[in-house]
C-alpha positions in Angstrom: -269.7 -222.1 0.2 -272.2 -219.3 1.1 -273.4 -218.3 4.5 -276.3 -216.3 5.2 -274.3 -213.5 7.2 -270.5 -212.9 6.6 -268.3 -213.6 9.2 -266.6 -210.4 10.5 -263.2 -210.3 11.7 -260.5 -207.8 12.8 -256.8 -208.3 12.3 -254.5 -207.1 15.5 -251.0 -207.3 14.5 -249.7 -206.4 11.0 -247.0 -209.0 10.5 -245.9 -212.5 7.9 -248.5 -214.5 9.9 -251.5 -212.0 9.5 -251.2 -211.7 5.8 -252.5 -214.7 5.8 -255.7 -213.8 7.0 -255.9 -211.2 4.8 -255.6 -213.8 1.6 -258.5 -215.8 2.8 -260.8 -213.0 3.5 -259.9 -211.9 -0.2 -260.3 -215.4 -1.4 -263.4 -216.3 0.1 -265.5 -212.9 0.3 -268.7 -214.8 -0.1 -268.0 -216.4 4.0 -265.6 -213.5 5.4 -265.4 -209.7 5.8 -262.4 -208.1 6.8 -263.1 -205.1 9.0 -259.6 -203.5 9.4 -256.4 -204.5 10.3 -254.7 -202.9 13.5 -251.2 -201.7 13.0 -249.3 -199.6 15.7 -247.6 -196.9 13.4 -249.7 -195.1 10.8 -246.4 -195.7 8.3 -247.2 -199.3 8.9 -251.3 -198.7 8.4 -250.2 -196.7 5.4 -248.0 -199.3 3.8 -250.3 -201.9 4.2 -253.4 -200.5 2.7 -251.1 -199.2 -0.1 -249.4 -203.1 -1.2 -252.6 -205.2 0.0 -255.9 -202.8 -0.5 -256.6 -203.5 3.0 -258.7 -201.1 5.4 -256.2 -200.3 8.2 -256.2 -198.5 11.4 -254.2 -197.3 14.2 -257.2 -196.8 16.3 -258.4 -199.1 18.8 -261.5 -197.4 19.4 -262.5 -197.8 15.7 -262.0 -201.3 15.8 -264.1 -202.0 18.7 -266.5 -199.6 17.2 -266.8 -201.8 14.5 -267.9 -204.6 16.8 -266.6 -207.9 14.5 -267.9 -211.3 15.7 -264.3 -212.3 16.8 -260.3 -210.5 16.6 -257.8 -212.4 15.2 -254.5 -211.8 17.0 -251.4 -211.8 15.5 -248.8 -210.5 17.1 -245.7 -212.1 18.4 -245.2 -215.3 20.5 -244.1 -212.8 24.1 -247.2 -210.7 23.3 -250.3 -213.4 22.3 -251.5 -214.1 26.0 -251.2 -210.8 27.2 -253.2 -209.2 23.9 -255.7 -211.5 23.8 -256.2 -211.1 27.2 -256.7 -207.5 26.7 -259.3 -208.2 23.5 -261.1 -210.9 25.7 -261.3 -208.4 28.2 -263.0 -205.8 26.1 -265.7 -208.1 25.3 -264.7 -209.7 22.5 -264.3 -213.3 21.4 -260.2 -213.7 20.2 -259.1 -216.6 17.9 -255.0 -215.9 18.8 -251.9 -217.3 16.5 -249.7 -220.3 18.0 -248.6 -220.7 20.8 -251.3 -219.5 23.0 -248.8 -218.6 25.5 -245.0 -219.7 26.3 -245.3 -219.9 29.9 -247.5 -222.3 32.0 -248.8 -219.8 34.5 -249.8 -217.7 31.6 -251.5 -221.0 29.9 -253.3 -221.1 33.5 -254.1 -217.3 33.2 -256.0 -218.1 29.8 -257.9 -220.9 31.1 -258.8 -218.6 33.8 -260.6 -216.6 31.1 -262.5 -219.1 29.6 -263.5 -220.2 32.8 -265.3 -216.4 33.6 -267.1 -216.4 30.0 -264.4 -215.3 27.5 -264.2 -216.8 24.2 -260.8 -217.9 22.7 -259.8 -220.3 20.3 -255.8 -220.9 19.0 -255.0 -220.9 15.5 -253.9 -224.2 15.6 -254.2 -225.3 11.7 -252.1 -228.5 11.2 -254.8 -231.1 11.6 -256.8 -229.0 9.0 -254.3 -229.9 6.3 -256.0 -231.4 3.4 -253.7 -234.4 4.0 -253.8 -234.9 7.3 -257.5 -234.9 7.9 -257.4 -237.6 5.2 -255.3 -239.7 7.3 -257.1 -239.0 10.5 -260.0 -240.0 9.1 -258.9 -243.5 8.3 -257.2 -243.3 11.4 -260.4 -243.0 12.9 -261.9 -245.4 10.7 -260.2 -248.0 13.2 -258.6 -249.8 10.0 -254.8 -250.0 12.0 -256.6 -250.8 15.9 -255.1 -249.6 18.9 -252.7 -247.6 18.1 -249.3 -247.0 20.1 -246.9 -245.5 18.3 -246.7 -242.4 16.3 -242.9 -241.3 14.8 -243.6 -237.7 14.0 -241.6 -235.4 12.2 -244.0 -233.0 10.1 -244.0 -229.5 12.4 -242.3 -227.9 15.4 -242.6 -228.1 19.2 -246.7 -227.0 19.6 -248.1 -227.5 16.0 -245.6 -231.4 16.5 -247.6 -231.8 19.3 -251.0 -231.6 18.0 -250.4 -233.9 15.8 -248.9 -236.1 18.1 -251.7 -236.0 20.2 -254.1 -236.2 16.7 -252.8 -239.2 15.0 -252.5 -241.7 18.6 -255.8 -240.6 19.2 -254.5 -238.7 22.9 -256.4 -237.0 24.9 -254.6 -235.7 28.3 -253.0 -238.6 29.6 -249.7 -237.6 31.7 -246.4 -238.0 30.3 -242.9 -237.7 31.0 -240.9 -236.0 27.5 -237.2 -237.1 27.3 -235.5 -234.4 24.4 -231.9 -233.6 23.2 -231.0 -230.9 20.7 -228.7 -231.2 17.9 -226.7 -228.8 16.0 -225.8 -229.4 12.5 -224.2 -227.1 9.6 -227.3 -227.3 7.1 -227.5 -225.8 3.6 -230.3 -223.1 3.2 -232.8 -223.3 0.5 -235.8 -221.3 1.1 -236.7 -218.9 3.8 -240.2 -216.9 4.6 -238.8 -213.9 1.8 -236.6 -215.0 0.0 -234.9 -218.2 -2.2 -231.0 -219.3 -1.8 -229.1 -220.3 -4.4 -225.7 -219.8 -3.6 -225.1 -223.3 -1.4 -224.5 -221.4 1.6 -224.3 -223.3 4.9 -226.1 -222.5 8.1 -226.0 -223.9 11.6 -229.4 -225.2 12.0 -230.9 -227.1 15.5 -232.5 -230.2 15.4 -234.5 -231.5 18.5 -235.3 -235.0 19.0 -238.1 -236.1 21.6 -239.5 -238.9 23.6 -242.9 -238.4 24.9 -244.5 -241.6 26.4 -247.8 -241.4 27.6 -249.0 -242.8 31.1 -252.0 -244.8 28.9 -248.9 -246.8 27.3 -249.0 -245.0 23.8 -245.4 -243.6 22.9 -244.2 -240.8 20.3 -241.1 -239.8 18.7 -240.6 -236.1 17.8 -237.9 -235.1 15.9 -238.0 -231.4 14.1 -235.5 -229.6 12.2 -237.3 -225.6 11.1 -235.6 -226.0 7.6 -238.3 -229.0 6.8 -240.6 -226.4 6.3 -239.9 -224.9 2.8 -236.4 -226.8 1.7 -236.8 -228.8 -1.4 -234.6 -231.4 -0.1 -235.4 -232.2 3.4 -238.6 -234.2 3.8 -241.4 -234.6 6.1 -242.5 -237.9 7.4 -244.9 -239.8 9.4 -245.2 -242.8 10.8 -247.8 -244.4 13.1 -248.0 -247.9 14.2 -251.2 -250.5 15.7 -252.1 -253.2 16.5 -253.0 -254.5 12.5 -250.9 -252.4 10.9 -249.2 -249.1 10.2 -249.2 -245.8 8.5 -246.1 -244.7 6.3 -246.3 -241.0 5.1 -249.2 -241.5 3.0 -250.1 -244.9 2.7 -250.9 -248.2 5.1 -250.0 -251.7 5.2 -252.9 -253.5 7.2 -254.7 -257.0 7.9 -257.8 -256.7 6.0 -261.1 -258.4 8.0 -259.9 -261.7 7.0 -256.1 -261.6 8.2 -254.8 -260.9 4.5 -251.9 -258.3 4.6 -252.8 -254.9 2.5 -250.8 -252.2 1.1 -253.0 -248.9 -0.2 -252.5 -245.3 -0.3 -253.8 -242.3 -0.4 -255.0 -240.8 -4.2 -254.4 -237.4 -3.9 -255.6 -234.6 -6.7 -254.2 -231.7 -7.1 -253.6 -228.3 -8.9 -251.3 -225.8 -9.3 -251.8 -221.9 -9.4 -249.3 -219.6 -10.8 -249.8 -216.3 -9.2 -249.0 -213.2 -11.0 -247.1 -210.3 -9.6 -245.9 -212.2 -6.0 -242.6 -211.1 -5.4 -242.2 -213.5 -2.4 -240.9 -217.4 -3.3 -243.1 -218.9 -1.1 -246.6 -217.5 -3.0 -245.6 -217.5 -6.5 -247.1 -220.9 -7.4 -250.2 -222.3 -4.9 -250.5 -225.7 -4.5 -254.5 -226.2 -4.2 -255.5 -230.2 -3.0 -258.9 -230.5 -5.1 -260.0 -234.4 -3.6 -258.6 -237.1 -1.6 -259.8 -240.6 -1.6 -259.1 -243.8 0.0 -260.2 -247.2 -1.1 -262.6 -245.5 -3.8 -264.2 -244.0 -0.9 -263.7 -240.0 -0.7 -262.1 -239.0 2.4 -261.4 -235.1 1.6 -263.3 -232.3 -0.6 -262.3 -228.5 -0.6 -264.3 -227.4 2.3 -265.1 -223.9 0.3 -264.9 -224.9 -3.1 -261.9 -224.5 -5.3 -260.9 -221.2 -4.2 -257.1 -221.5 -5.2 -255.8 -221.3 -1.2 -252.9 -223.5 -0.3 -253.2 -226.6 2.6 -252.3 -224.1 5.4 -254.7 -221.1 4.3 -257.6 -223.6 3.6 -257.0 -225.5 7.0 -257.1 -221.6 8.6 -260.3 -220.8 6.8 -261.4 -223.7 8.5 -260.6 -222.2 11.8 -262.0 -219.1 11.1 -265.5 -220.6 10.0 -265.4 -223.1 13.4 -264.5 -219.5 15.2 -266.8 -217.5 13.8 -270.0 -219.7 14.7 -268.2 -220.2 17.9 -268.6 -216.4 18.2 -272.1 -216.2 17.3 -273.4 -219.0 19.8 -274.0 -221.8 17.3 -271.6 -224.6 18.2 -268.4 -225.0 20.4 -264.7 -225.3 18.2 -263.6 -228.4 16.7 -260.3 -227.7 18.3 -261.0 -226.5 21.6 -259.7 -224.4 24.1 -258.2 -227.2 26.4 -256.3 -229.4 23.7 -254.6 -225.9 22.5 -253.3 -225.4 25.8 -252.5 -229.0 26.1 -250.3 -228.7 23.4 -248.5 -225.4 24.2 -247.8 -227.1 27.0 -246.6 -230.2 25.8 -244.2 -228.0 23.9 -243.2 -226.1 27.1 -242.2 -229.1 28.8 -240.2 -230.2 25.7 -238.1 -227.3 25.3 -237.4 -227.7 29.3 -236.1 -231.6 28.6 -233.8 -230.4 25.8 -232.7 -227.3 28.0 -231.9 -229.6 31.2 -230.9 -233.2 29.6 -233.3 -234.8 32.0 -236.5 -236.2 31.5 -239.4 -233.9 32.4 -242.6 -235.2 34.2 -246.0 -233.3 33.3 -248.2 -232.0 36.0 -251.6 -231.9 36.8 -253.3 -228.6 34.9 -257.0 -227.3 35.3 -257.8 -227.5 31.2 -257.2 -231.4 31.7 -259.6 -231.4 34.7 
């Protein structure tokens, strides 16, 4: 993919999350020009120009100098509202990392924003995945019909709840969130750095949620953080209609003339050895290069093969919806109210498993 200007970004926050940024600027240089990044100590600016070949700064001024077309901010979860505030404040369009805030008056506070002129967008990649847009769009499709229940248990408390919300096609129906979390010694695998081998055991906590929707559709959470990278704790989906369901990657369905069906998703794929990556989660790139769906093609790289991994090419995504956000040519794909939605959703879940009791959901202005 080419664009006729590149899309110019700069990085606030210096951390694991922004790196990733930084690979999809590299790997896509044709769509996206990375300004600088913004680092608060010059050993930090230093040390990543040095390992990533990176322009860095310490200086606010020179990054609003440099007037990109958006900031990405990455900085951590107690910090995101109040920095993008600051950023939307200065006059510039912010897509922020997840969650967009961890505090419903501060969720308020954003909308508040958006409400005066500002321009944010949350980082909010899971939908984007290769996969899951697949799904969604046979979802879509209308092959299962109404659809009322979704068992969920691919991603944690806000990124859960957008795809909740994604695959029982939810808008902002109330809902009352029943939760309970588990503790359970749990052998470590993989982390963000760094590979186990040694069979160690680990207390690890695993919440399980109800969330049933005032429109009748139900969904069942349930989210343990090692699913992320472990080799041997899996993922899976399941969502349920009225002809049919979906199971992890393929459906059983009444076809138009009441005949039961079972197909699945084909899935292409290849892998990308990467030479010189110290950290375990980079060294080999798992790049999704079609999906298709009764012979019809339901995914294509987006960008091309570019050798970027289902979560960098479902950012990239983001950051092309965000940049023509920026420049006045369309609104997000993901917008502003489904973001906070769903940071909220995950707010009100981490209250049910706090308290034991079921927790009702309240009236916001995004749902108005």
């Amino acid at each position: 993919m080419e664009i006729e200007k590149k899309i110019s970004f700069v990085i606030v926050g210096s951390g694991w999350r922004a790196l990733y940024y930084v690979r999809i600027a590299k790997a896509l240089p044709q769509v996206f020009a990375l300004c600088t990044m913004l680092c608060r100590t010059r050993e930090k600016a230093e040390k990543m120009a040095r390992e990533y070949g990176i322009p860095t700064t310490v200086s606010l001024r020179e990054c609003v100098e440099m007037a990109p077309d958006f900031v990405v901010v990455s900085v951590s979860k107690e910090a995101m509202a109040e920095v993008s505030r600051e950023w939307i404040e200065r006059g510039f369009p912010v897509l922020c990392e997840t969650p967009a805030a961890l505090e419903t008056a501060a969720l308020r506070k954003l909308w508040a924003l958006r409400e005066r002129g500002g321009k944010l967008a949350v980082a909010e990649q899971y939908t984007r995945y290769p996969v899951y847009q697949a799904l969604l769009r046979v979802l879509e499709s209308g092959l299962l019909g109404d659809l009322h229940l979704a068992v969920v248990s691919l991603a944690h408390e806000y990124h859960g709840a957008s795809l909740i919300r994604a695959f029982l096609g939810e808008g902002m129906s109330p809902f009352q969130v029943t939760a309970r979390t588990y503790s359970f010694s749990t052998a470590e695998t993989l982390s963000r750095y760094e590979r186990f081998t040694d069979g160690r055991l680990a207390e690890k906590k695993r919440t399980a949620a109800v969330f049933e929707f005032a429109d009748g559709r139900t969904a069942f959470y349930d989210f343990d953080p090692e699913q992320y990278r472990s080799p041997i704790r899996r993922n899976y989906l399941n969502v349920r209609g009225a002809r049919g369901e979906l199971k992890d990657e393929s459906f059983a369905y009444l076809d138009d003339r009441n005949r039961p069906v079972k197909e699945a998703l084909r899935i292409s794929r290849r892998k990308i050895a990467l030479s010189g990556e110290t950290n375990p989660n980079l060294q080999q790139v798992e790049e999704i290069t079609y999906i298709a769906f009764r012979e019809e093609e339901v995914y294509a790289p987006p960008f091309g093969l570019c050798g970027l991994a289902s979560d960098e090419t479902a950012m990239a995504q983001l950051m092309l919806d965000m940049g023509r956000y920026a420049r006045g040519e369309k609104a997000p794909d993901y917008p502003l109210e489904w973001a906070l939605q769903d940071a909220y959703m995950a707010i009100l879940l981490r209250e049910a498993a706090a308290s034991g009791r079921p927790v009702e959901s309240e009236p916001q202005p995004w749902q108005l």
